[in-house]
Structure formats: structure tokens, C-alpha cells
N, C-alpha and C positions, 0 to 999 in steps of 0.2 A: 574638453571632456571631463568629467564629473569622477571623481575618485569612486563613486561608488559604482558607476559604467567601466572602469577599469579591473578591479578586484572581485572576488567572487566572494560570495558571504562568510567562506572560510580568511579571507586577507590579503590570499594569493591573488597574484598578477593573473589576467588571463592567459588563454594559449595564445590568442590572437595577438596580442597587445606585448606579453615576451619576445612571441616570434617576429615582432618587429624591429620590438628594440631591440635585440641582438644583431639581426640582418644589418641592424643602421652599426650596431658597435664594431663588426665586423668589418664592414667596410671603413669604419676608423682604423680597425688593426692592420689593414690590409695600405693604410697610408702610412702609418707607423712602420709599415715594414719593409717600404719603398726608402723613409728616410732615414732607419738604422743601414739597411746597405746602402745608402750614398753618401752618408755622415760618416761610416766609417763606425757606426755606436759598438761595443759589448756592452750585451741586457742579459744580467742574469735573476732570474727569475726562482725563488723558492718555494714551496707550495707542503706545507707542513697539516698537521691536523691530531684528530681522532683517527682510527677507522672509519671507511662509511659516511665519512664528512661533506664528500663531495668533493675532493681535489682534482681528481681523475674528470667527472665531468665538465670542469668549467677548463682544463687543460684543452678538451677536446675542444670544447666551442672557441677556445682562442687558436686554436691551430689548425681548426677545421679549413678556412678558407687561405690559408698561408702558405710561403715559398717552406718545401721540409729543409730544405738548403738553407734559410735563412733562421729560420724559429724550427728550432729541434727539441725534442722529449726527452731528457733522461731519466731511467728508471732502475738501477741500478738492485741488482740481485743481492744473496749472502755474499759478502769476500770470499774470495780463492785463500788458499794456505797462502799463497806469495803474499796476497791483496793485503792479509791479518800481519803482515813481516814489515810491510813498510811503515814509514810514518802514516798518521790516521788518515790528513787529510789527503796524503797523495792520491789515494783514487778519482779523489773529487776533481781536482787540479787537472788531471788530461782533459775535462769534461767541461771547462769552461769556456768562453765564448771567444772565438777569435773576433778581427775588425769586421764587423757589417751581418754581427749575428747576433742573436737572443735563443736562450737556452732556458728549458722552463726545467727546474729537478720536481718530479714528483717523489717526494724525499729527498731528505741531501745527507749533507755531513751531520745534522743533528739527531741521525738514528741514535749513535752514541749519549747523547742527553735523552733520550727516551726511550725505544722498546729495550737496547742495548743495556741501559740502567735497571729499568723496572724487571726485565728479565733475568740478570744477574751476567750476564753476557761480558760484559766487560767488568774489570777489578775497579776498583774504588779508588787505586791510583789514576789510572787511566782516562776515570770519570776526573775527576779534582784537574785533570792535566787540560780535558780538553775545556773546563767552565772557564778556565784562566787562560787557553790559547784562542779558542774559537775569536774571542771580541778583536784578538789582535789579525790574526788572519784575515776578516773581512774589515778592518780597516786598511792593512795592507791590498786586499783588490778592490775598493775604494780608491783609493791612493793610485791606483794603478788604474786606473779609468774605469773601470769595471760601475754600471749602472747595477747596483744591487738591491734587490726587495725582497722580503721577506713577507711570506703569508701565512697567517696560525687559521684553520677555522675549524670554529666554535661551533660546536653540536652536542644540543642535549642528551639525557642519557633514555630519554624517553622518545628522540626521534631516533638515536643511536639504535635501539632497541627495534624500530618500525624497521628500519631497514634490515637488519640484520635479518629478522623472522620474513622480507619480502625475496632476500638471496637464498634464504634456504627453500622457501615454499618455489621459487623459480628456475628451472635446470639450467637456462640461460643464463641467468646469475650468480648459480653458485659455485661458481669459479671461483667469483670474488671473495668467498669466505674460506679464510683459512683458518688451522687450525688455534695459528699464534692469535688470530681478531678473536676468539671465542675466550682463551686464555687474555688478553688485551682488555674482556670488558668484563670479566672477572676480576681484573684488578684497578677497575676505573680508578679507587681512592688513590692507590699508589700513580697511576699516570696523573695522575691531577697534580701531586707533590711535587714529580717531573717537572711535566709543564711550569709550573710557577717558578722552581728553581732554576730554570733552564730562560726562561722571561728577566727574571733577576740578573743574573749575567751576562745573556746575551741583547737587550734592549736597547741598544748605544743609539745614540744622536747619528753617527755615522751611516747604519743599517740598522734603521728601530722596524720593529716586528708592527706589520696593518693584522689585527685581525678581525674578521669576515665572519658576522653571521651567518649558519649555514642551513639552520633549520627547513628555511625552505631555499628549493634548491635553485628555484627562478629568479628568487630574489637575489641568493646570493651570488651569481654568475653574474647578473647582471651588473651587480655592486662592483665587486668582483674588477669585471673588466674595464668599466669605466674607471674604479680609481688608477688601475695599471695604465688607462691612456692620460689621466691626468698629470701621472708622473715625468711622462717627457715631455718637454717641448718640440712635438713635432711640426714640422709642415708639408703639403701638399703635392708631394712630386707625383701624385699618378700619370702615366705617361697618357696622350692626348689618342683620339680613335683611332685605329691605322688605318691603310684602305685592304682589302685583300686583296693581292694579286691573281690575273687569272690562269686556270691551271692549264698545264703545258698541252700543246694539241696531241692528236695520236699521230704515232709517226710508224712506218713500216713494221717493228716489231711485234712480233704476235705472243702474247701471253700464253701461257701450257694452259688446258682445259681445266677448271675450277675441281671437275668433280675429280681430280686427281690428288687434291689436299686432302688430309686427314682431318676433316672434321668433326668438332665437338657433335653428341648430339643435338639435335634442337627440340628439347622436353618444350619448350616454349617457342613459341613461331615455327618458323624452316628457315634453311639455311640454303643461300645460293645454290648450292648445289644439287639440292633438291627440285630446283626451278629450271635447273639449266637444261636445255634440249636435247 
């Protein structure tokens, strides 16, 4: 098929043609997620950005078809008074992955190098403490078997900008806009400073930073997830078809009469009980 039968005259993938290849990536992750629990793998997964970047959606399409037991979400709120008492990274630490899981942060421990900085939210010692600890910390779970990635994605300030005005124009969306993103792209120049200096430091050979174009948003899922299956070497344990067993016969026991349950209504169809004699 013809690059120009795939793309639409804007560039973009089509709907048909995304909604494939994801189905097909999915059911890679869904192999991948058979042999992190039989391997025994921790996959920790970081998912950094802009606001509005897209982290949040391509989270969901990797998790959509997956065990929540095995691939978990964290999204991790303000700290609590205790959370701000301990060391920085302890929070993060209860939140990573035991043997036979993958943990994806939507945000991690790099708040501190970003909204935390450019807000003023943390002191200047604090900032300088963690650009010199962070690299050694994720060498350390490294070192400790930990599969670690790290994702930056990249979004202009002119598609930043589309979305933003598409969360406010939408009540459905605009949840996702808070007050801190309005302030956040008010000080784009200063995140940028962030960013770079926060790149400078934390970019080790050990846990170097993939970043993902996100401009568009089909592209970059899809990029996205296949570089994350390219990262492990997995293979193929899906387990083989089963047969179904058949279900038990009826035996003397008499069930209480249906229309005795408290049923939801049914604004759509009927509901047994409605049928029953």
C-alpha cells in the first residue's frame, strides 16, 4: 500500500490504518506482558512531557488491553506534609515494580526538575541536590534489575496551544486543564531552560531519555509503543486456546423469583424482570 493511501493530505495516519496498527501493537504488549510475569522482569516506565503532550493517551492505549495486576498507572498527587518530610525520592520508591510487573509513572520523581523548579516550589538547594542525585538513584535501580525508560514528549507551542483552547471549548475536557497548565504555558521559555537543564544531567548511558514526537497524536502512540516493545527482548508465551467446560446441569435447587432483586432501571432495553411471568 502506497504512502499516499495511508495518510491523509494533512500527513496523519489514517483512522483505519492507526486503528490497526495499535490493535496489532497491542497484542504485542499483551505478549510482553505474559513474559515480564514469567521472566520475573521489573519494567519501569517514565512518561514525562509538556502539558497536553499526550502522555496520558498513549498510557491508556498501552494499558487498555493489559493484566492492572501486571502493568499499573501511577499518578501521583501534591505530597502530603509527611510525603514533603521525607527524603525526595521516597515516595517514588514504594511505587516501583515488584518481580513480574511494569509500572508506567505519568510523572515521576522529575516534578522536582520541572513544574517544582519553574514554580519556585522547591529551594535552589534542593533543586542542585536532586540534578546530582537523580543520575545516581536510577543507576542504582539499574543496578538492581530494574528495566528503566524514560520518555520526554515533544510538543509545539502551537499544537500546545490547539489543545489547550479544544479542553477549554469542551466540558468533557476540561478537567484536564488546570489552573497550574494555564500558568505552565505562560512560562513556556522558563520550562524550556528546565527541560534542557534537567536533559544535561539526567541523560546517562545507563537510563538515557527516548524523546517522542507528539505533535500528532497517532503518530506518536504509535512510535511510542513500538520503540517500548523494541526495548525488551521478549517472547511468545500466550497461553494455547482452552476448551470451555460445560456448565453444571440444574439440579433440585430452586432459585428466589428474579423480580425480587433490586434492579437497576433499564433506560435502555428491559431487564429480566420485566419479562418474567
Amino acid at each position: 500500500m502506497s504512502t499516499e493511501e495511508r495518510y491523509n493530505k494533512r500527513g496523519v495516519l489514517k483512522k483505519k490504518h492507526y486503528e490497526r496498527e495499535l490493535a496489532r501493537l497491542q497484542e504485542e504488549l499483551v505478549k510482553l506482558q505474559y513474559w515480564v510475569k514469567e521472566e520475573g522482569l521489573r519494567v519501569c516506565v517514565v512518561f514525562e512531557g509538556r502539558d497536553a503532550a499526550g502522555k496520558g493517551g498513549v498510557i491508556k492505549r498501552i494499558t487498555r488491553r493489559l493484566n492492572p495486576r501486571v502493568a499499573r498507572v501511577v499518578a501521583l498527587g501534591t505530597p502530603t506534609d509527611r510525603e514533603r518530610g521525607q527524603w525526595y525520592f521516597q515516595r517514588y520508591v514504594e511505587h516501583l515494580p515488584t518481580a513480574g510487573e511494569m509500572v508506567l509513572f505519568d510523572r515521576s520523581w522529575y516534578n522536582r526538575a520541572g513544574v517544582e523548579r519553574v514554580m519556585g516550589f522547591c529551594t535552589d538547594e534542593e533543586y542542585e541536590e536532586f540534578l546530582r542525585s537523580c543520575p545516581e538513584f536510577e543507576r542504582m535501580l539499574v543496578r538492581s534489575g530494574i528495566v528503566l525508560v524514560k520518555y520526554w514528549f515533544s510538543i509545539s507551542h502551537e499544537e500546545q496551544e490547539r489543545r489547550f483552547r479544544k479542553r477549554i471549548e469542551d466540558p468533557k475536557r476540561r478537567w484536564k486543564l488546570s489552573p497550574m497548565d494555564l500558568t505552565a504555558r505562560s512560562r513556556w521559555a522558563e520550562y524550556s531552560e528546565a527541560k534542557d537543564a534537567m536533559f544535561e544531567h539526567t541523560d546517562i548511558e545507563e537510563a538515557p531519555w527516548h524523546v517522542v514526537h507528539a505533535d500528532v497524536k497517532r503518530h506518536a502512540r504509535l512510535n511510542c509503543i513500538t520503540h517500548l516493545l523494541s526495548l525488551i527482548d521478549y517472547g511468545d508465551l500466550t497461553p494455547d486456546p482452552i476448551d470451555l467446560p460445560p456448565r453444571q446441569s440444574e439440579s433440585d435447587y430452586e432459585r428466589p423469583p428474579i423480580d425480587e432483586q433490586n434492579w437497576i432501571p433499564a433506560v435502555y432495553g428491559s431487564n429480566p424482570a420485566d419479562e418474567a411471568p
